[in-house]
Short mmCIF file of the C-alpha atoms (twelve columns), coordinates in Angstrom:
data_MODEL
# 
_entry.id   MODEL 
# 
loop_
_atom_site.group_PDB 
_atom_site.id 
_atom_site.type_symbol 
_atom_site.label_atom_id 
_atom_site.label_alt_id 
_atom_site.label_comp_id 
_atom_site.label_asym_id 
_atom_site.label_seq_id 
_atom_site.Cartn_x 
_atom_site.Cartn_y 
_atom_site.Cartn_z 
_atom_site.pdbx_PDB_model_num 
ATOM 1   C CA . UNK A 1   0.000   0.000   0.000   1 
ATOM 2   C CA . UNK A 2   1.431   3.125   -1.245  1 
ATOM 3   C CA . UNK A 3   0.301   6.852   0.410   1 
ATOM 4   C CA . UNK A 4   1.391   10.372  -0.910  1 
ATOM 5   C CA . UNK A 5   0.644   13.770  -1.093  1 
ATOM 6   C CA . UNK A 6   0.155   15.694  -4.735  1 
ATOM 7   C CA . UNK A 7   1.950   18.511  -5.471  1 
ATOM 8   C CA . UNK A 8   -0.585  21.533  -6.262  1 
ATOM 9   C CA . UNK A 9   1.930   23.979  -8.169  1 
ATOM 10  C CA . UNK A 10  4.847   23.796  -11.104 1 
ATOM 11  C CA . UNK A 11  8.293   24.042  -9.681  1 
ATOM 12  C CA . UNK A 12  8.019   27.746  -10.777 1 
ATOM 13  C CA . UNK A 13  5.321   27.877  -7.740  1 
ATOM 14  C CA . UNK A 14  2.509   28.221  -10.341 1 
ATOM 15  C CA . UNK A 15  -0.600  26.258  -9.666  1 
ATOM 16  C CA . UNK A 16  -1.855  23.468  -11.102 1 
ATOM 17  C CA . UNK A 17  -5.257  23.480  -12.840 1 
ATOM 18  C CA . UNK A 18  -6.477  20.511  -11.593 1 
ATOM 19  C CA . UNK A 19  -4.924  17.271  -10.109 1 
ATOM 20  C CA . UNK A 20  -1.831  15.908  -12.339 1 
ATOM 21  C CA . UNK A 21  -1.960  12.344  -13.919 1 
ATOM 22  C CA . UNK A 22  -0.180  10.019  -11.586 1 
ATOM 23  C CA . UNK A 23  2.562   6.764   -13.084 1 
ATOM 24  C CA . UNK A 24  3.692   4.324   -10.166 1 
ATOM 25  C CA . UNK A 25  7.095   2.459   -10.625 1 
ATOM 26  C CA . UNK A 26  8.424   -0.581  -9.009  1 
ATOM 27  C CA . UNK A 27  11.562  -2.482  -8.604  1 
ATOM 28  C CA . UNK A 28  13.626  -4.717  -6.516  1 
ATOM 29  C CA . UNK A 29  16.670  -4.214  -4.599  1 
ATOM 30  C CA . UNK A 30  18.242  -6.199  -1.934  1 
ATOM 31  C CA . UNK A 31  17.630  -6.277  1.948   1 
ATOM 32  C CA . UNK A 32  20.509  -4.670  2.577   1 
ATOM 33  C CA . UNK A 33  20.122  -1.679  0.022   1 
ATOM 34  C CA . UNK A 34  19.544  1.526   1.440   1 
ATOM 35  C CA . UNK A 35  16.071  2.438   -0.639  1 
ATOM 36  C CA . UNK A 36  17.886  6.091   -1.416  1 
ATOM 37  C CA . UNK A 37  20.941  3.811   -2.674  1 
ATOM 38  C CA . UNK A 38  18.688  1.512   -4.609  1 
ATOM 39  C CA . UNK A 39  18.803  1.462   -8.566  1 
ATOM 40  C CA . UNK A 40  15.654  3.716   -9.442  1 
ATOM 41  C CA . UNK A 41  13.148  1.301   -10.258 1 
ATOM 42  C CA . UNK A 42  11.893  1.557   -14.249 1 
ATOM 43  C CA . UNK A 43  8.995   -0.615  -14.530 1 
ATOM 44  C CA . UNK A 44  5.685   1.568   -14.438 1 
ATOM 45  C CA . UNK A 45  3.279   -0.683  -12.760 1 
ATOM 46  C CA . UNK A 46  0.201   2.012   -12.908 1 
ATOM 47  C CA . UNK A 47  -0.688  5.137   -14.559 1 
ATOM 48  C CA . UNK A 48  -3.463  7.210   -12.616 1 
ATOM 49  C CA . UNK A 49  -5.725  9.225   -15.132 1 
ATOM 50  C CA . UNK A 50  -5.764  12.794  -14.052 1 
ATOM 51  C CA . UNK A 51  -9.493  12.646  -13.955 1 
ATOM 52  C CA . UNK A 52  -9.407  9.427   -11.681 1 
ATOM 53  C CA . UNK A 53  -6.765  10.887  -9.186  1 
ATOM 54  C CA . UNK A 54  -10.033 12.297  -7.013  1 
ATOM 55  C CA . UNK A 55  -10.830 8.634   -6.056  1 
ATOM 56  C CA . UNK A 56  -7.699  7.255   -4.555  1 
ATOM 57  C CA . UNK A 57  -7.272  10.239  -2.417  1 
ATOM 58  C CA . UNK A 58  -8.189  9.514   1.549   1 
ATOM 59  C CA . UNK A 59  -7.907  11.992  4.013   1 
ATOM 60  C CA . UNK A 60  -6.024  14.419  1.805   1 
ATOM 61  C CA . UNK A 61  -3.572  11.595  0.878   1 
ATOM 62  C CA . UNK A 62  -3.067  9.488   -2.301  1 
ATOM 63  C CA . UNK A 63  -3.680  5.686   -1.638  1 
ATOM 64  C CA . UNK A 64  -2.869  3.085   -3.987  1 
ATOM 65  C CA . UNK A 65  -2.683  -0.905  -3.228  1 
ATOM 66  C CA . UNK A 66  -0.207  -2.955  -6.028  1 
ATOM 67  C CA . UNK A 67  -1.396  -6.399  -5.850  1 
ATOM 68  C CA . UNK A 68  2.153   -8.126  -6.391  1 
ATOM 69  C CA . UNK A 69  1.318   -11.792 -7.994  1 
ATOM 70  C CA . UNK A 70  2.157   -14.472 -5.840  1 
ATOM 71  C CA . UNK A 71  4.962   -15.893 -8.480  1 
ATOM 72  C CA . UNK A 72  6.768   -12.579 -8.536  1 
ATOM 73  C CA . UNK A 73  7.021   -12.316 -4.899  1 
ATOM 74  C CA . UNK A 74  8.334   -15.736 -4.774  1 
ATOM 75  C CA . UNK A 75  11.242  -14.897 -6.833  1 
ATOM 76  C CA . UNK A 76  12.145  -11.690 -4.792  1 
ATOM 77  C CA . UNK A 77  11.292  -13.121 -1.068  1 
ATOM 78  C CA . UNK A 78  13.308  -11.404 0.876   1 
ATOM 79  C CA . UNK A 79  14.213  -8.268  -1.058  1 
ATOM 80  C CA . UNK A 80  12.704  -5.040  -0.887  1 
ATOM 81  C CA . UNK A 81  10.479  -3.566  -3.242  1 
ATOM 82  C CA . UNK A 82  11.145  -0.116  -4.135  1 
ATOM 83  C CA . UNK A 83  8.820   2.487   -5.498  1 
ATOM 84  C CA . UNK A 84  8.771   6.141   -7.067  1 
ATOM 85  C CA . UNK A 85  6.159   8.354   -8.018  1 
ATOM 86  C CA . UNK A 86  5.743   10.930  -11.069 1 
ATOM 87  C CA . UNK A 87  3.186   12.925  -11.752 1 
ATOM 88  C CA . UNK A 88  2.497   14.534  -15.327 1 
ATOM 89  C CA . UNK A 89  0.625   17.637  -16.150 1 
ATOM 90  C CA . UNK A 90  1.105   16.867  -19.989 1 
ATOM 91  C CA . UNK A 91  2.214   14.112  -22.167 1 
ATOM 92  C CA . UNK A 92  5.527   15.552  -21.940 1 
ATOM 93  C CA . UNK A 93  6.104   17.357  -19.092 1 
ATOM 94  C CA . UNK A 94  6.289   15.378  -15.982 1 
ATOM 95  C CA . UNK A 95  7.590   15.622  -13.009 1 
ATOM 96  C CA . UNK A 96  10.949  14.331  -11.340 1 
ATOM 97  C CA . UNK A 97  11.101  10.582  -9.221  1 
ATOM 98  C CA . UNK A 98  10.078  11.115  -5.686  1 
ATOM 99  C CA . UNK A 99  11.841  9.718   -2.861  1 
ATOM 100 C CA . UNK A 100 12.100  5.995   -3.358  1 
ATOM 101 C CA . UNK A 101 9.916   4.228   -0.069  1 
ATOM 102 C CA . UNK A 102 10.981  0.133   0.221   1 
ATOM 103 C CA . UNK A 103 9.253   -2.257  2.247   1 
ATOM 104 C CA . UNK A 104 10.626  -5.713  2.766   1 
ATOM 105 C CA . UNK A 105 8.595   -8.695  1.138   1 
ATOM 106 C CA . UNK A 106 7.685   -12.005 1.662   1 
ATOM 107 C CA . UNK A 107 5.377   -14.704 0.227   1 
ATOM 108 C CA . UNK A 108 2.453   -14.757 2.355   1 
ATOM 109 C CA . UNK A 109 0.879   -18.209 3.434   1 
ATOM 110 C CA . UNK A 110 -1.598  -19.579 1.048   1 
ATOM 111 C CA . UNK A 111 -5.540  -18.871 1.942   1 
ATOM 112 C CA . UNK A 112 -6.988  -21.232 4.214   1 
ATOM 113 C CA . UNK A 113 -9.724  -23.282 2.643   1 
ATOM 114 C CA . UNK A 114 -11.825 -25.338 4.818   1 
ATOM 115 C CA . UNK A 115 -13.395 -22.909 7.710   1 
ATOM 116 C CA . UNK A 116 -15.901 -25.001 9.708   1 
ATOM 117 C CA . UNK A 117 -18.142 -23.865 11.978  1 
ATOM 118 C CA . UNK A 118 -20.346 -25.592 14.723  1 
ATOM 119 C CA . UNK A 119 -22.307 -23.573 17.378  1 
ATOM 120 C CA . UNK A 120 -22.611 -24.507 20.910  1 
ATOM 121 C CA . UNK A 121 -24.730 -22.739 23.458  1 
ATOM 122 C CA . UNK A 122 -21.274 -21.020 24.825  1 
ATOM 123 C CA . UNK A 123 -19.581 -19.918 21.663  1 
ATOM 124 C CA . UNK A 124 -19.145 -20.457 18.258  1 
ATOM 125 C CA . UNK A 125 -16.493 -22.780 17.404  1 
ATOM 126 C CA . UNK A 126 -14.577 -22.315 14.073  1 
ATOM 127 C CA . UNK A 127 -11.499 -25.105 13.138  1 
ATOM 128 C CA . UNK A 128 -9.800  -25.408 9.712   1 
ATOM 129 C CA . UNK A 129 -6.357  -26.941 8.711   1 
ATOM 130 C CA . UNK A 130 -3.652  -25.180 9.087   1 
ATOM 131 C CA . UNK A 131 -2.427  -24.644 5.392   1 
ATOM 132 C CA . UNK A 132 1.635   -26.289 4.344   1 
ATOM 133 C CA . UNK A 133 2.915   -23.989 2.028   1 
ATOM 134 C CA . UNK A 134 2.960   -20.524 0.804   1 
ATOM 135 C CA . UNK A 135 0.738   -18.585 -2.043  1 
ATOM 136 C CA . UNK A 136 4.029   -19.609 -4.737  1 
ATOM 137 C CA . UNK A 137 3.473   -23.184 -3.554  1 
ATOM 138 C CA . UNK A 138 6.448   -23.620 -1.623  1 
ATOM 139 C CA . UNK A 139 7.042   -25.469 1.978   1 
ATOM 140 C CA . UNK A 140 6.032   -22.633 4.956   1 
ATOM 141 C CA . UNK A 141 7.712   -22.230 7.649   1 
ATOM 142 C CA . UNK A 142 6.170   -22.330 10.852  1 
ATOM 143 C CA . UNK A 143 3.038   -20.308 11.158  1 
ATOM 144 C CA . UNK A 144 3.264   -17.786 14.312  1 
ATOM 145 C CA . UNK A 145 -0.707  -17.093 15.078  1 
ATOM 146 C CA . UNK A 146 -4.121  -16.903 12.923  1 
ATOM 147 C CA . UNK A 147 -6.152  -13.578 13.012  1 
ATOM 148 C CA . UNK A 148 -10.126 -14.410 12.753  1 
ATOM 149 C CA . UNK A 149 -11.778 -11.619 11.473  1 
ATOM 150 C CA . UNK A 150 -16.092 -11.230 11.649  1 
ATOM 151 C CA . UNK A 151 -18.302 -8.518  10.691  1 
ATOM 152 C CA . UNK A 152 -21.932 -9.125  11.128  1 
ATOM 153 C CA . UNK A 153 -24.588 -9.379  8.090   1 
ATOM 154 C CA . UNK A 154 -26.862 -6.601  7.504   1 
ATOM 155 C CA . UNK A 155 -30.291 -7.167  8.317   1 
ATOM 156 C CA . UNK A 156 -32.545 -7.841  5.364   1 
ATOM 157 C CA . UNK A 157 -30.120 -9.472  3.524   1 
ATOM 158 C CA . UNK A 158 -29.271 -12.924 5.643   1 
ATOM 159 C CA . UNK A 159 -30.860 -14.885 2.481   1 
ATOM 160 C CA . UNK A 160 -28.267 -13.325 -0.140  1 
ATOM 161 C CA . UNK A 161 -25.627 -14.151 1.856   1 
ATOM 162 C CA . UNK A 162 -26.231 -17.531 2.786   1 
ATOM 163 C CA . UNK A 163 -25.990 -17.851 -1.437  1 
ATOM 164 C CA . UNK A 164 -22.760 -16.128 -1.716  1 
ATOM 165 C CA . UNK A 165 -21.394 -15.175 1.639   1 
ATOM 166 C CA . UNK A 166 -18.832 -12.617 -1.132  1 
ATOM 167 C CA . UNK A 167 -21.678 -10.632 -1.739  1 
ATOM 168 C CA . UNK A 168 -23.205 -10.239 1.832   1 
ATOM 169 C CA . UNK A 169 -23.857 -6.988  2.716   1 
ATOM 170 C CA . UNK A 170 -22.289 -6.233  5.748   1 
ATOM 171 C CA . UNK A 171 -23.027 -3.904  8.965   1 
ATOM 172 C CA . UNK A 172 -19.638 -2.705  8.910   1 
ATOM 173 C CA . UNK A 173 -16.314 -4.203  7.285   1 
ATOM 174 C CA . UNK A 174 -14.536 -7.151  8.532   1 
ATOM 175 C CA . UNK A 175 -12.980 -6.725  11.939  1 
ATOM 176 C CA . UNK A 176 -10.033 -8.600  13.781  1 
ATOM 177 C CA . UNK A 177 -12.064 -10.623 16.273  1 
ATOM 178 C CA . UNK A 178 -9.560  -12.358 17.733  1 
ATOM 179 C CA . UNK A 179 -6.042  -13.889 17.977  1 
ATOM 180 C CA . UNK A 180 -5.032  -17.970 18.287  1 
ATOM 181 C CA . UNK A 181 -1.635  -19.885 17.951  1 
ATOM 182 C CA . UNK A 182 -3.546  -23.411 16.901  1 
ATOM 183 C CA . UNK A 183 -5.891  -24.006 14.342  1 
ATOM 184 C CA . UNK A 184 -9.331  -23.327 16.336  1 
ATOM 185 C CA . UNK A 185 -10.715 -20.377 17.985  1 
ATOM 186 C CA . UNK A 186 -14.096 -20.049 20.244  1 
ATOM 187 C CA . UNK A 187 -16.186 -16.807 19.800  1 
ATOM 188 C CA . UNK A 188 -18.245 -16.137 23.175  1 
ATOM 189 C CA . UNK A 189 -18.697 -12.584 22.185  1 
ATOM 190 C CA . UNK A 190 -22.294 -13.650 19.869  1 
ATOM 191 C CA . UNK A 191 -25.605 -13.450 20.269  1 
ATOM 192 C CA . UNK A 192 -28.246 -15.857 18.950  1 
ATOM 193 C CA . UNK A 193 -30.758 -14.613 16.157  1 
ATOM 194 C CA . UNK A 194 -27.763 -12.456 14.376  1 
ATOM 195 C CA . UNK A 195 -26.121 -13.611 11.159  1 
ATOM 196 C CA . UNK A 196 -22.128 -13.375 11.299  1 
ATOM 197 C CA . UNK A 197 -19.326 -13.926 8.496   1 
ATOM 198 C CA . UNK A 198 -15.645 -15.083 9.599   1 
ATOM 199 C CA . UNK A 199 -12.749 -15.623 7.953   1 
ATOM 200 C CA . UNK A 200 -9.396  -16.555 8.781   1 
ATOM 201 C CA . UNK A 201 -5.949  -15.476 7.924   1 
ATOM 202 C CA . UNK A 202 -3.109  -17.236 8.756   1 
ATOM 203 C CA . UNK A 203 0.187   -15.261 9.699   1 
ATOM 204 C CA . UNK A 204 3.597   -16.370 8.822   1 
ATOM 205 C CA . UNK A 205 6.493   -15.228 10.584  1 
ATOM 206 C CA . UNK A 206 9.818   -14.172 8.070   1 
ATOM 207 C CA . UNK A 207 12.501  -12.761 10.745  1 
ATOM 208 C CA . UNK A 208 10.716  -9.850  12.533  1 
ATOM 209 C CA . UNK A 209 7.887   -9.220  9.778   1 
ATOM 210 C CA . UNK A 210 4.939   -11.173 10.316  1 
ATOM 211 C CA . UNK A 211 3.230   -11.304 6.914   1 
ATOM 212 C CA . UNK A 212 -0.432  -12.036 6.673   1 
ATOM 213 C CA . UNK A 213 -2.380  -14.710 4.042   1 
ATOM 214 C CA . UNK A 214 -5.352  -13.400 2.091   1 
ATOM 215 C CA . UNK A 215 -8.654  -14.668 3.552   1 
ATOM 216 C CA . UNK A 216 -10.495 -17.616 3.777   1 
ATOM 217 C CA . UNK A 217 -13.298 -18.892 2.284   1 
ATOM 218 C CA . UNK A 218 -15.701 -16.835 3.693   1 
ATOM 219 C CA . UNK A 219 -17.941 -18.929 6.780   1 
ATOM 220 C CA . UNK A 220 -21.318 -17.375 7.340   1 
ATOM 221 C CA . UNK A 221 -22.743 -18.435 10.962  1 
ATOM 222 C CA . UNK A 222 -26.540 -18.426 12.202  1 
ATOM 223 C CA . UNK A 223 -26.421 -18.954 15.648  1 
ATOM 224 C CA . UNK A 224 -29.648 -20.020 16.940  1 
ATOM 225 C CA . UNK A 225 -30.680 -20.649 20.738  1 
ATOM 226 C CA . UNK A 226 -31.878 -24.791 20.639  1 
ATOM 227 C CA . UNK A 227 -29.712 -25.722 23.778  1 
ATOM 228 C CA . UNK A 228 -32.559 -26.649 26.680  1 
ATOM 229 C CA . UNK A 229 -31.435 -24.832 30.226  1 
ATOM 230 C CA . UNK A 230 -30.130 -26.631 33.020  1 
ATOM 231 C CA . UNK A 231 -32.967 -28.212 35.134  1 
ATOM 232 C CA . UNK A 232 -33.966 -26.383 38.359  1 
ATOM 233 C CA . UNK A 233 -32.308 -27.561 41.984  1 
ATOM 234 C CA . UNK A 234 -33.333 -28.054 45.831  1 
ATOM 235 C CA . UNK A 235 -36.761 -28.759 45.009  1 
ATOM 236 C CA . UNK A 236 -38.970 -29.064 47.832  1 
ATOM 237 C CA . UNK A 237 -42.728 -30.196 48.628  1 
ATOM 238 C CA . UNK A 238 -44.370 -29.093 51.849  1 
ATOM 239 C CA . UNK A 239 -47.981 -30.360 53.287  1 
ATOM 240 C CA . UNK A 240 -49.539 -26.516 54.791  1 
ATOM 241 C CA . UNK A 241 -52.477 -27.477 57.133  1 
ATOM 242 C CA . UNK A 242 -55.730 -25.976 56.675  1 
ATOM 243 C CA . UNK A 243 -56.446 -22.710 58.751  1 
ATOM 244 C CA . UNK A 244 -60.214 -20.952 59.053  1 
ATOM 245 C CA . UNK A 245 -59.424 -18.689 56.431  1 
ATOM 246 C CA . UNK A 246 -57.445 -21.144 53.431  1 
ATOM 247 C CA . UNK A 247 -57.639 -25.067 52.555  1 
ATOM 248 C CA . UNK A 248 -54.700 -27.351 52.992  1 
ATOM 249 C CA . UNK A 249 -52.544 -27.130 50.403  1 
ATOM 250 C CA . UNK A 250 -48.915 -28.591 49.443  1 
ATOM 251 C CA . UNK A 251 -46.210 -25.875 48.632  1 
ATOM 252 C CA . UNK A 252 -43.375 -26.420 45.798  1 
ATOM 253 C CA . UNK A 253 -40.686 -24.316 45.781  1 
ATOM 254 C CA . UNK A 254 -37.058 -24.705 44.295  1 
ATOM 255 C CA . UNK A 255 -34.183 -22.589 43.836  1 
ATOM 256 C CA . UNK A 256 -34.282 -19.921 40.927  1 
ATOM 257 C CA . UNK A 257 -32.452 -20.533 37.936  1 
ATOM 258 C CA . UNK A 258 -28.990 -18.463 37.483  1 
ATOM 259 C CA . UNK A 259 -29.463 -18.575 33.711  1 
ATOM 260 C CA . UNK A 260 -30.424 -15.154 32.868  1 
ATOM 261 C CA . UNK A 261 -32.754 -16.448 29.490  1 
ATOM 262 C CA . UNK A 262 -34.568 -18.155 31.450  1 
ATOM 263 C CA . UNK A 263 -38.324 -16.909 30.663  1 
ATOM 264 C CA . UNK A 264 -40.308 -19.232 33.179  1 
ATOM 265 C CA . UNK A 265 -41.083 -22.540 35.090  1 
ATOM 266 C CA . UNK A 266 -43.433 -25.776 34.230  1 
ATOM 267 C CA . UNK A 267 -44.587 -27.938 37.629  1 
ATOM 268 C CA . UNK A 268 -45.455 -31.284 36.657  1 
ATOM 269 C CA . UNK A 269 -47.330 -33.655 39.379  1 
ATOM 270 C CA . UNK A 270 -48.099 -37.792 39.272  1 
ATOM 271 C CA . UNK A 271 -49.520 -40.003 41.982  1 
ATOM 272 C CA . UNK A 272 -46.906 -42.356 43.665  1 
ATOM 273 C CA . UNK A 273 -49.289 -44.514 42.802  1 
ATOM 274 C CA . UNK A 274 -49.152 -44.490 38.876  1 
ATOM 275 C CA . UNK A 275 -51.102 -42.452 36.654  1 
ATOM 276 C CA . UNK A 276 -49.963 -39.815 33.588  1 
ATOM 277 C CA . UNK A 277 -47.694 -36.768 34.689  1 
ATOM 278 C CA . UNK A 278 -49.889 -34.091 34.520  1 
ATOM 279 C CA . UNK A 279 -48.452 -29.889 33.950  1 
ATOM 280 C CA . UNK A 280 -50.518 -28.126 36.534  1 
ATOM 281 C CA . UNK A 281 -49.840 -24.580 35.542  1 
ATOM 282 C CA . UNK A 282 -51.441 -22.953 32.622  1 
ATOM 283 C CA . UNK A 283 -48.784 -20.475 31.630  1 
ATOM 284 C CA . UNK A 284 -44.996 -20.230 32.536  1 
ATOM 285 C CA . UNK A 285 -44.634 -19.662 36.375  1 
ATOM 286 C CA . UNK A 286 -42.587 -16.362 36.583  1 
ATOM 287 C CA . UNK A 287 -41.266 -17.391 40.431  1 
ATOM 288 C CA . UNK A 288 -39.597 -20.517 41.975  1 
ATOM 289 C CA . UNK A 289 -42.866 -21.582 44.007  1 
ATOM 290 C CA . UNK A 290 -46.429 -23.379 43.564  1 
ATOM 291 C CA . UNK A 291 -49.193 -23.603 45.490  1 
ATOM 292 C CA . UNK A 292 -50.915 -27.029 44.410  1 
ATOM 293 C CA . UNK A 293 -54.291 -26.211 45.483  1 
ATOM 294 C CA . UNK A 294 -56.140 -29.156 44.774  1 
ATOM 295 C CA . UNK A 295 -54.563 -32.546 46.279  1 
ATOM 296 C CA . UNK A 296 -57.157 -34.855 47.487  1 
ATOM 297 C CA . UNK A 297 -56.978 -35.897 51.115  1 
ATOM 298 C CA . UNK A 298 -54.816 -39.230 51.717  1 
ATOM 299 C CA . UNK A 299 -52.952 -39.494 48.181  1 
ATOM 300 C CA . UNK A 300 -49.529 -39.045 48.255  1 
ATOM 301 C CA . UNK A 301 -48.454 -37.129 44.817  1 
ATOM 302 C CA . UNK A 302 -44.678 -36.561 43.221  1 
ATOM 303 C CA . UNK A 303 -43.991 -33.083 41.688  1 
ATOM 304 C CA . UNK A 304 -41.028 -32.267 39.187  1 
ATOM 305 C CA . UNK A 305 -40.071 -28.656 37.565  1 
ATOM 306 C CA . UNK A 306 -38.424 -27.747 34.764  1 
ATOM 307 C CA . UNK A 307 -37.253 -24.446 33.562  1 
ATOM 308 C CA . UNK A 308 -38.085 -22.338 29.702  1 
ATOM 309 C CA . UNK A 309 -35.881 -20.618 28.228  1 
ATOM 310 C CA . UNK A 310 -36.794 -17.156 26.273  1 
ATOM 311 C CA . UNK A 311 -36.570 -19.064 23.000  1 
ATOM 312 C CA . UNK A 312 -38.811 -21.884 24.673  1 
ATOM 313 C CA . UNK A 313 -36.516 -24.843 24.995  1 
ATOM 314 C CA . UNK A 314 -37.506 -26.304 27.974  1 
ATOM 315 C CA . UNK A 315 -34.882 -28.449 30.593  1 
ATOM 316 C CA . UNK A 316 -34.967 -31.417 31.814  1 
ATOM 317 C CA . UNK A 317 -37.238 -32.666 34.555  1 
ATOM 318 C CA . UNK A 318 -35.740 -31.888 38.169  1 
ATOM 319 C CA . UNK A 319 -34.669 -34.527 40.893  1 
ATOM 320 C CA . UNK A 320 -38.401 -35.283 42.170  1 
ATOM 321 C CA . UNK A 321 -39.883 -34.730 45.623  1 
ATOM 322 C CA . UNK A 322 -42.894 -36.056 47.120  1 
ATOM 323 C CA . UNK A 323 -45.404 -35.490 49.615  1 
ATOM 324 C CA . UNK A 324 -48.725 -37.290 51.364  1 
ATOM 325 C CA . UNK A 325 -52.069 -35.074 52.035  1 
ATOM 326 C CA . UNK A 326 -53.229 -36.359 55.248  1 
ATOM 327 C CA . UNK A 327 -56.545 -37.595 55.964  1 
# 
């Protein structure tokens, strides 16, 4: 990635009438060159149109990317590339080389290829193979880390990109997400219902310059919520004697659930002995106790509870308790 500034007037301190064509060169030189030292590089790689100069310019500042093929690199790993700008007013009247800017190169590590991902009700898990040789095809060297990178799909548009995740449009750009030295990496930082894309770069380490791969093949991720909560615990059945103002009754009460998605409660009662387990609450009990009103005198009855979550999976039965109405 190249950056520089245009110049707005002639070397006689004239101005310019509008932005100057702009003609990129590119050579190679050894590591140990001094880029000022370096052999001025004579292979134009890119000629700017004057009237196209407006839409490489960021922030005041010219910005180019040279996508260097992978073959060419190969033959110059190691070296420095070196680069000079001109600009031209008219066919013939351009301007002198700018400073020459180097930056060491290396063959990056060839894309990885077979993202998986499986979701579990903690994180999203994403594995793949770490790749064996470089973009030119040659052995790699040991890999140093793999940067995961995620950007989450815009709503209305989940369906396009489960067809080409390429073309999903995308709430903002892809984002380092996080950081791993082996070939996995769990994402807690989701949320069910939202559509994500990931990819995965591997980085390759070439003396002190860690040099990244392009991405992946693209992974796009629907996490949805179909893990059941954990049951509820300490459940416990108490026989309250009638008083003159209330009937007896038998109490159920357990301890409340530390899941935070956890939307209600289901009581479910049998008789110890036999008979069809039978949900005594109409709708989701928002509080860990029950008041089973209507136990008949001298049956002895066994009550479970299970906990809903939000998205209404609902847990496993808890440990049971029992208890006997008296006479």
């Amino acid at each position: 990635m190249l950056t520089f500034t245009l110049p707005k007037t002639t070397v006689e301190n004239e101005a310019l009438a509008g932005p100057p064509a702009v003609e990129i060169f590119r050579g190679f030189a050894p590591a140990t060159a001094l880029p000022a030292a370096a052999r001025a590089p004579k292979t134009l790689v890119y000629t700017i149109p004057s009237a196209l100069v407006d839409t490489y310019v960021v922030e005041n500042r010219v910005r180019f990317s040279d996508p260097i093929p992978a073959d060419e690199l190969a033959k110059h790993a190691g070296e420095q590339a070196v680069y000079t700008v001109r600009t031209r007013a008219a066919k013939k009247i351009d301007s002198a080389d700018s400073n020459p800017a180097a930056v060491r190169v290396f063959p990056a590590p060839e894309p990885i290829r077979d993202v998986t991902a499986r979701v579990t009700r903690s994180a999203v898990e994403l594995s793949w193979t770490p790749p064996e040789r470089n973009a030119a095809g040659r052995p790699l060297p040991a890999l140093s880390a793999y940067h995961v990178y995620r950007a989450e799909v815009a709503q209305g548009s989940e369906a396009e990109a489960e067809k080409d995740p390429a073309k999903a449009k995308l709430q903002s750009p892809l984002e380092l997400h996080g950081v791993t030295p082996s070939a996995s990496y769990r994402d807690t930082q989701f949320q069910f219902g939202h559509k994500y894309v990931y990819s995965v770069r591997s980085v390759g380490q070439f003396e002190s310059e860690p040099v990244e791969s392009a991405d992946s093949k693209l992974v796009v991720v629907s996490p949805r919520d179909v893990f059941p909560p954990a049951p509820p615990q300490d459940l416990v059945a108490v026989v309250v004697p009638a008083t003159a103002q209330a009937h007896a009754r038998i109490e159920v009460s357990w301890s409340i659930s530390a899941d935070p998605n956890i939307a209600g409660y289901n009581i479910y009662r049998s008789e110890a002995e036999g008979g069809g387990r039978q949900r005594l609450n109409n709708d989701l009990l928002l509080t860990p106790v029950f008041h089973d009103m209507s136990p008949v005198p001298g049956r002895s009855y066994i009550y479970t509870v299970t906990a809903v979550s939000r998205d209404g999976n609902e847990s496993e039965r808890s440990a049971a308790v029992s208890a006997a109405m008296p006479e």
